[in-house]
C-alpha positions in Angstrom: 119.8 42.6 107.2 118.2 40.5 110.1 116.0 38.2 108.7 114.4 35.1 110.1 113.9 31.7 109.2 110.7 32.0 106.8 112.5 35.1 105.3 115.8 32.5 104.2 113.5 30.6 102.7 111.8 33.4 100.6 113.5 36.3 100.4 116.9 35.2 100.4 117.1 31.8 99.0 119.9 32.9 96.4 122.1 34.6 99.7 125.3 32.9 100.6 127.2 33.2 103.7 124.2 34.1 106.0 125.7 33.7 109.6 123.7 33.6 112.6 122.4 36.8 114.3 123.5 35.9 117.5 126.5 35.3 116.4 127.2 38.4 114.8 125.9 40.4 117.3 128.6 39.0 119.2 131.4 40.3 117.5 129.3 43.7 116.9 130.8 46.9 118.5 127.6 48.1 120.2 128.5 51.1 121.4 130.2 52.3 118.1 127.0 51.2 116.2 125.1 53.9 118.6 127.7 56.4 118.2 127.6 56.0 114.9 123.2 56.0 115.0 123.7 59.1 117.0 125.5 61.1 114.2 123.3 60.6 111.9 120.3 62.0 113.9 122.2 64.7 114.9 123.1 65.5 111.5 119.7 64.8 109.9 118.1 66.7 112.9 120.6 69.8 111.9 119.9 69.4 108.6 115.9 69.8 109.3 116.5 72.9 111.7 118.7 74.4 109.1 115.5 73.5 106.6 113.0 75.1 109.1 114.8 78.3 109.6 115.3 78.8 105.8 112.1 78.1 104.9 111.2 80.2 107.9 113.0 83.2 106.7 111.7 82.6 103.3 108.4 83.2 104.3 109.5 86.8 106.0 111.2 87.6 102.9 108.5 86.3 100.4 105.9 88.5 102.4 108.6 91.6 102.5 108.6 91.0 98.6 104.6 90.9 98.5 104.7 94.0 100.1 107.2 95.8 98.0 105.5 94.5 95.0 102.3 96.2 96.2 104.0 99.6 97.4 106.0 99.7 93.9 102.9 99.8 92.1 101.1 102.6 94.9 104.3 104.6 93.7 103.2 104.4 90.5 100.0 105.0 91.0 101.2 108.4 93.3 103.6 109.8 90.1 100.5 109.1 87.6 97.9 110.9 89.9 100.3 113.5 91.4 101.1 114.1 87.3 97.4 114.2 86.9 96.5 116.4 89.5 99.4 119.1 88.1 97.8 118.7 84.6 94.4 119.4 85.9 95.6 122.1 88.1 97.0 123.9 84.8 94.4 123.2 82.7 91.8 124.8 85.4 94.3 127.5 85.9 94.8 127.9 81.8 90.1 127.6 82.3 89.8 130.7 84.7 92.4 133.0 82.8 90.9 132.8 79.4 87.4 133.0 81.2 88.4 136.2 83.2 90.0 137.6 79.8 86.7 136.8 78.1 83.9 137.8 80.3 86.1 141.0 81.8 85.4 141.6 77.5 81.9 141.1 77.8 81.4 143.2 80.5 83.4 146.2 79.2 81.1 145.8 76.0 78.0 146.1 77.9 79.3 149.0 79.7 80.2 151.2 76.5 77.0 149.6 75.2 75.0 151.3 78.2 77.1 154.3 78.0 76.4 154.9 73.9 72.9 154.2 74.8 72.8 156.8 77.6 74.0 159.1 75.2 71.4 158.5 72.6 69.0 158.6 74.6 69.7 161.9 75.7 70.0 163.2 72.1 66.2 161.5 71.5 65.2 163.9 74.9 66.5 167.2 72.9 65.2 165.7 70.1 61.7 165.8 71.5 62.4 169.2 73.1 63.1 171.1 70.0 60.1 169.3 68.3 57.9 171.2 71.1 59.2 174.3 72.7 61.5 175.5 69.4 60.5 177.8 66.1 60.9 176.2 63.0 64.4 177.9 62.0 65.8 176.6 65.5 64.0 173.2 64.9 65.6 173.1 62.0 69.3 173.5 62.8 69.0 171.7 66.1 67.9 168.7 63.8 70.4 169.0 62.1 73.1 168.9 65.0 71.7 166.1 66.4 71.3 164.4 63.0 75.1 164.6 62.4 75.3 163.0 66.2 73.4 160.1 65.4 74.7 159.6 62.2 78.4 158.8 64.7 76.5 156.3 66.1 75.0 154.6 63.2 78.4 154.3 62.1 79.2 153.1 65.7 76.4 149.8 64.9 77.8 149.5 61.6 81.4 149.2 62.7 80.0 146.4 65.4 78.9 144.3 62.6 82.9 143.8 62.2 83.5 143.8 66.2 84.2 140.8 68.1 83.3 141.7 71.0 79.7 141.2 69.2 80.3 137.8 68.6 78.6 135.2 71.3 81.3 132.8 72.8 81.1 129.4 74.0 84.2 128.1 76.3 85.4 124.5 75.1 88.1 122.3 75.2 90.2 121.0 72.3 91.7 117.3 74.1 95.1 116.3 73.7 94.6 113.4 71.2 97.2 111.7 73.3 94.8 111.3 76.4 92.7 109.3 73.8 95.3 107.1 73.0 96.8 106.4 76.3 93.2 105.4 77.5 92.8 102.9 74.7 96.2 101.4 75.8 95.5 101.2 79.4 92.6 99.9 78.4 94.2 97.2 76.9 96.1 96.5 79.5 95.4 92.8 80.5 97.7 93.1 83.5 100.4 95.3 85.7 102.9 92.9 85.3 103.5 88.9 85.9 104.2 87.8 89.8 106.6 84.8 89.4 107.9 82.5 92.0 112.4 82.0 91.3 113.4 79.0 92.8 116.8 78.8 93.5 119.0 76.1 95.1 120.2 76.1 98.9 123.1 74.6 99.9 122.9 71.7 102.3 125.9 69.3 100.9 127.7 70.5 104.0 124.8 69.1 106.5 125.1 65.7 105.2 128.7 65.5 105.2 129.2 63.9 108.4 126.1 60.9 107.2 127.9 60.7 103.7 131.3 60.1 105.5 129.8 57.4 108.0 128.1 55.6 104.7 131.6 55.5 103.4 133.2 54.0 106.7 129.8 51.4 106.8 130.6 50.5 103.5 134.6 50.1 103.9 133.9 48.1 107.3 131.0 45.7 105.6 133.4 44.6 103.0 136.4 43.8 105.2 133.6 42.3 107.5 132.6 40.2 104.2 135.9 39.4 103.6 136.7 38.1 107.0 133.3 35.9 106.5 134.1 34.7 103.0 137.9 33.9 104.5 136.3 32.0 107.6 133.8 30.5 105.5 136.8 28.5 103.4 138.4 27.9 106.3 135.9 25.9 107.6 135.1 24.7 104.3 138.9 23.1 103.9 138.8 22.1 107.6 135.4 20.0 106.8 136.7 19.0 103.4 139.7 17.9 105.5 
């Protein structure tokens, strides 16, 4: 560490062996040092483009993932409302038939209804003529005739008492208890699911091989540099001691 004369005094009053920097420049293989400066920055600046084009491609895939996290769940949603739309379909299908069955009923009712009436009505018009324009003996028979006719249709009123086609309708739905329940759960549904982030390791051991092998080879030559010093340094002791 270069240091200068203030930074002896404070810094490294407890250092041994500190040589002069001009002197050690001297012996200092310039060009190797820069060689050796060189790698590193090429390794640390391939190391940072290999970190910028991860992280680069992470984004694209993290927004790839975002996306197929949102079209999963539109998936869903498409299978629960195409399912939907078939149940509803069935159900208004299932609505129409029993409607049409019903009211196709009704209307056939009314019609014999209308028809039975029709017919009573013309026994009440011969009715009224043999009350007019008959003698008593004919009155009396054609009465009679007629009276066995309408007794048919009392019978016909009397037997309607037990006909359903008397009864009035109403058209209702009995729900699937199910729906009810599977409303209460989605209803209770606090969310679709849980987004996490994974993190997982990348490897850049290989990047900072080159740096880790030029620490090594720093470290090897500063200790047979130290050892050269600490040998010149008794030299020159035992010379002086001399």
């Amino acid at each position: 560490m270069p240091c200068c004369d203030e930074c002896i005094s404070t810094n490294h009053s407890k250092c041994i062996g500190i040589k002069s920097l001009a002197g050690v420049v001297e012996k200092t293989k310039i060009q190797k040092s820069k060689e050796s400066v060189e790698k590193d920055i090429n390794s640390i600046l391939h190391l940072l483009d290999k970190v910028v084009n991860n992280k680069s491609t992470n984004i694209k895939t993290g927004e790839q993932q975002c996306e197929g996290i949102k079209k999963s769940f539109h998936k869903i949603r498409e299978k629960i409302n195409k399912h939907l739309d078939h149940l509803e379909k069935k159900l208004c299908q299932e609505t129409n038939d029993l409607w049409d069955q019903e009211k196709s009923t009704a209307r056939d009712f009314i019609s014999e209804c209308k028809e039975e009436k029709t017919k009573l009505k013309k026994i009440q018009e011969h009715l009224h003529r043999i009350e007019t324009h008959t003698s008593k003996l004919h009155s009396f028979l054609g009465i009679h005739q007629l009276e066995q006719q309408v007794h048919q249709y009392q019978q016909y009123v009397e037997n309607l008492e037990k006909d359903n086609r008397t009864k009035a309708f109403d058209i209702k739905l009995k729900q699937n208890h199910e729906i009810e329940t599977i409303l209460k759960k989605l209803r209770s549904l606090e969310s679709l699911g849980d987004v996490t982030v994974v993190k997982t390791e990348t490897d850049l051991n290989r990047e900072t091989s080159v740096r880790r092998k030029a620490q090594v080879e720093s470290r090897v030559q500063s200790n047979i540099n130290n050892m050269t010093m600490n040998i010149e340094t008794k030299i020159e002791i035992n010379i002086k001691g001399y």
